[in-house]
C-alpha atoms as a printed R data frame, in Angstrom:
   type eleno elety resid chain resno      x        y      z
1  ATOM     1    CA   UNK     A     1 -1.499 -118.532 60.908
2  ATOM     2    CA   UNK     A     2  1.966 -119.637 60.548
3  ATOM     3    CA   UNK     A     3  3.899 -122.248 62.622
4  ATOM     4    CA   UNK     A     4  6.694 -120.194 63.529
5  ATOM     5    CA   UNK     A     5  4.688 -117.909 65.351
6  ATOM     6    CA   UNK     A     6  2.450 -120.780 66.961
7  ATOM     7    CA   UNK     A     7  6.106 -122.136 67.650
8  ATOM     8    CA   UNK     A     8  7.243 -119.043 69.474
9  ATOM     9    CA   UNK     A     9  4.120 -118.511 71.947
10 ATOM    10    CA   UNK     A    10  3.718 -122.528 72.280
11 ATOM    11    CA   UNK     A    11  7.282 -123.499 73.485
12 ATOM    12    CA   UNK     A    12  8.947 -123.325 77.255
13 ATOM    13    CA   UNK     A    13 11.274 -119.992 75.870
14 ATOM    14    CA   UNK     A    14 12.656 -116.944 78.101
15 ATOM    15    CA   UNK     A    15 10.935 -114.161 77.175
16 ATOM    16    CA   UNK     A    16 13.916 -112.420 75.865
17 ATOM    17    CA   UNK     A    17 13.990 -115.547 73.251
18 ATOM    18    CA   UNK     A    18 10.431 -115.192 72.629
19 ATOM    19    CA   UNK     A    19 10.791 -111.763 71.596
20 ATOM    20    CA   UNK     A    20 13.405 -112.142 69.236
21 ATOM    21    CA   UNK     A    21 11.599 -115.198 67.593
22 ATOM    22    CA   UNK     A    22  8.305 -112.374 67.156
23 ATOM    23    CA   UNK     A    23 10.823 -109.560 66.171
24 ATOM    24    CA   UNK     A    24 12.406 -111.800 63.345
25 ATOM    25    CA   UNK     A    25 11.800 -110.481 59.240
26 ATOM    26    CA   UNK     A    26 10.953 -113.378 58.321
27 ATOM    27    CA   UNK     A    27  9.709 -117.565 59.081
28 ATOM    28    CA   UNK     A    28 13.087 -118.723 58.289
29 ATOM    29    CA   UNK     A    29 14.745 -116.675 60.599
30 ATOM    30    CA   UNK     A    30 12.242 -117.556 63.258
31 ATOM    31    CA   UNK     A    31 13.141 -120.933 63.416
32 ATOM    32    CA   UNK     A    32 16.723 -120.293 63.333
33 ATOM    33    CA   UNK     A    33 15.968 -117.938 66.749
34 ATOM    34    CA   UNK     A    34 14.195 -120.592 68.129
35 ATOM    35    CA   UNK     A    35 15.917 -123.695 67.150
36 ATOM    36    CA   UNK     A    36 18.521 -121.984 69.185
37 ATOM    37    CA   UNK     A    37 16.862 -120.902 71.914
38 ATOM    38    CA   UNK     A    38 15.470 -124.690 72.178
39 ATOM    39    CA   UNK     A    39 19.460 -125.953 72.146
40 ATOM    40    CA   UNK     A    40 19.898 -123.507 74.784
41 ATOM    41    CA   UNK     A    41 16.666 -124.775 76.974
42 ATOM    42    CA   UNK     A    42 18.134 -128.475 76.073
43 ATOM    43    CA   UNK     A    43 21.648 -127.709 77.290
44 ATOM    44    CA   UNK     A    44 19.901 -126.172 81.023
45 ATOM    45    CA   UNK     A    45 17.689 -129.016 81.505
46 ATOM    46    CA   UNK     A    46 20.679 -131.623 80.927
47 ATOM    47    CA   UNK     A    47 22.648 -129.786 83.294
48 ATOM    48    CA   UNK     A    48 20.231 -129.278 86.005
49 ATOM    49    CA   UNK     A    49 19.434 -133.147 85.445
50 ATOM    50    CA   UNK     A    50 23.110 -134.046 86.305
C-alpha cells in the first residue's frame, strides 16, 4: 500500500484535511495536502501552547 495513504489515515488531521489528502490524483499531491494540513496542526498546537 502506499505511504501517502497510510500517511493520511495515520496522522492527527481534521477530517475535512483527511478527505482531501484521499480525494487527491495522485501521491505527490497527497503529501502536498498533507504537509499542509500538518503546518496547519503545527501552527494550532504552538498557539494553544502559548
Amino acid at each position: 500500500m502506499e505511504r501517502s495513504y497510510y500517511l493520511a489515515r495515520a496522522l492527527p488531521l481534521p477530517d475535512a484535511d483527511r478527505h482531501r489528502a484521499l480525494a487527491a490524483p495522485g501521491p505527490a499531491d497527497r503529501v502536498h495536502v498533507l504537509t499542509d494540513a500538518l503546518d496547519d496542526v503545527i501552527a494550532s498546537l504552538r498557539f494553544r501552547l502559548q
